[in-house]
C-alpha positions in Angstrom: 163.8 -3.7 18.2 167.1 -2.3 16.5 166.7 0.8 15.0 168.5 -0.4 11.5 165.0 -1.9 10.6 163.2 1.5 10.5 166.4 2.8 8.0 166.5 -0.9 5.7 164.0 -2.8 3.6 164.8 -5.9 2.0 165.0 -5.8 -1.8 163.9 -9.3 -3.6 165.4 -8.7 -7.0 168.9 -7.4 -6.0 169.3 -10.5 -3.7 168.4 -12.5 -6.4 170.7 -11.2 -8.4 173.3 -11.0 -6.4 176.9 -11.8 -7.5 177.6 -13.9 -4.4 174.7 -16.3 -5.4 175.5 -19.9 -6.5 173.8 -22.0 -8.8 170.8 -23.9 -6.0 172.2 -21.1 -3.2 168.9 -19.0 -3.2 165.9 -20.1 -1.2 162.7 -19.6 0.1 163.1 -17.9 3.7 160.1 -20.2 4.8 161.6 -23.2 3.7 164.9 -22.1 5.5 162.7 -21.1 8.5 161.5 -24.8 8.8 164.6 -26.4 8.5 166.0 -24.8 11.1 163.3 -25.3 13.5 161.3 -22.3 13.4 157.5 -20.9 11.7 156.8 -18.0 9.7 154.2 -16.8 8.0 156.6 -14.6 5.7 155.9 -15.8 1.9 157.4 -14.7 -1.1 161.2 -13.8 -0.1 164.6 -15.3 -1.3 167.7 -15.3 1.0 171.0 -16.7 -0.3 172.1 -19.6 1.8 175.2 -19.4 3.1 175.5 -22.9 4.6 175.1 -24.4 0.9 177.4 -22.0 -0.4 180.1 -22.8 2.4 179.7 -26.5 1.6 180.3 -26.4 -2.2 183.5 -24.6 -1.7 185.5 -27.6 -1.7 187.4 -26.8 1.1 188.9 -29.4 3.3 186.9 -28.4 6.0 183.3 -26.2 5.6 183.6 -22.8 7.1 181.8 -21.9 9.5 179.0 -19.4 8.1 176.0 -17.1 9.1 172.8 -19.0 7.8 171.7 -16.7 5.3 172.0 -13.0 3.9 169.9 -11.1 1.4 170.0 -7.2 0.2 168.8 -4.4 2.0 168.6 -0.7 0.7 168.2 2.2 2.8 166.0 5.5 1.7 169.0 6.9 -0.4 168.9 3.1 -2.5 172.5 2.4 -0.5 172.2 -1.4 -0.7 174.2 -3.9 1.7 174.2 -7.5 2.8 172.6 -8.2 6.0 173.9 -11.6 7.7 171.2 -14.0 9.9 171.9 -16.9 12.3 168.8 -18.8 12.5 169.1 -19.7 16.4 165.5 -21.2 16.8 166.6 -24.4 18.8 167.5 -22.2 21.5 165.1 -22.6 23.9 166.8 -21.3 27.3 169.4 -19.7 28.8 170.9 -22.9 29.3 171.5 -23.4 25.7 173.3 -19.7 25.1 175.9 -20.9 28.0 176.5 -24.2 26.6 176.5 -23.6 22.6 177.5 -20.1 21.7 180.7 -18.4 21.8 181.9 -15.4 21.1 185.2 -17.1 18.8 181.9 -19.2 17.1 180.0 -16.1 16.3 182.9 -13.9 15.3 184.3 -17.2 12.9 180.8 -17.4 11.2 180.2 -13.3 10.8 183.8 -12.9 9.6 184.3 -16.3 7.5 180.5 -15.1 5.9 181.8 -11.6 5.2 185.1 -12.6 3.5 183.5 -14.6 1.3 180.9 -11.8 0.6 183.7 -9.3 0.0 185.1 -12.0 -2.3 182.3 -12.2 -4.9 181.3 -8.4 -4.7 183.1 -5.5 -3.7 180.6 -3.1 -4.7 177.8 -4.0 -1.8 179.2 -4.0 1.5 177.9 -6.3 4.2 175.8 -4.2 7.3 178.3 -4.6 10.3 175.5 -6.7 12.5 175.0 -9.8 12.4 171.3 -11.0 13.6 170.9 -13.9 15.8 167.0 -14.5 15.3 165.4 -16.3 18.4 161.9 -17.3 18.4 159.5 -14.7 20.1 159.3 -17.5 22.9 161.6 -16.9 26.8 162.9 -14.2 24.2 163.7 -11.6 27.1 165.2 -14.7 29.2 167.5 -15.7 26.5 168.6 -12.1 25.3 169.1 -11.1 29.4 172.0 -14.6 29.3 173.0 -13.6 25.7 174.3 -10.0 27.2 176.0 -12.4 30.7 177.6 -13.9 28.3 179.1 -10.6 26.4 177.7 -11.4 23.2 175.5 -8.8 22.8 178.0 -6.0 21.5 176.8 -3.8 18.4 178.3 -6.3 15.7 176.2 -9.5 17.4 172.4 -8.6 17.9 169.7 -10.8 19.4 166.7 -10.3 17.9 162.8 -12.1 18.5 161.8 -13.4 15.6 158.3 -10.8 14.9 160.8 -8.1 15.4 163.5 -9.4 12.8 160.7 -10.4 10.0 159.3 -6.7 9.8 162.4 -6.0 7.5 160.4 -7.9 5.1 157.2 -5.8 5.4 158.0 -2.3 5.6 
């Protein structure tokens, strides 16, 4: 598990209030969990969603973007966005080699972070992005996520149990 979860807890009201937040952009992370093919058992915790927000922005084409961020605050109440990919349908190896790329991954984390930096230059984003796999073939599809170079300090694989303790602490 990545140490930054023993440093970080999430904090519920500054995501909700959050300057990057649009009008129907926070949701329920279990809602968000289903939709993108997962379970959790985590209740009670708003994320902002980036896809919505990247599809209001009336741009001729949607950005790509991270799935959702939300505040975190370290032990000296330092608080920073933390950006999630949601890669649940991932369910081998196979799928890493065939649908993820390092220009995909780097276009969502950076296109997610501009925007951020946008809309609040006070909180700074946390320079990881998590790629949250379910805890299933986990060590299978982290062992082809480093093959395939991806898993340098700014792109982290994460099981799911392990990501979802940032909620508990």
């Amino acid at each position: 598990m990545n140490n930054l979860f023993n440093d970080w807890v999430y904090q519920k009201s500054q995501t909700e209030n959050a300057p990057i937040a649009i009008q129907g952009s926070l949701k329920d992370y279990s809602t968000l969990v289903q939709a993108e093919g997962g379970k959790t058992r985590i209740q009670n915790v708003t994320v902002i969603h980036m896809d919505m927000i990247a599809a209001a922005l009336n741009q001729e084409q949607t950005p790509a973007s991270m799935d959702v961020t939300f505040i975190v605050a370290n032990k000296s109440n330092k608080c920073k966005y933390l950006l999630v990919d949601f890669k649940f349908n991932v369910t081998s190896f196979k799928n890493i080699t065939s649908n993820v790329s390092n220009d995909s991954i780097k276009a969502k984390y950076n296109s997610t972070r501009d925007y951020i930096l946008e809309q609040d230059d006070t909180t700074p984003c946390i320079n990881t992005a998590f790629f949250v796999f379910k805890d299933t073939n986990f060590e299978q599809i982290r062992n082809a996520w480093k093959r395939r170079n991806l898993n340098n300090p700014q792109n982290e694989a994460i099981r799911q149990s392990d990501f979802e303790k940032i909620f508990t602490s």
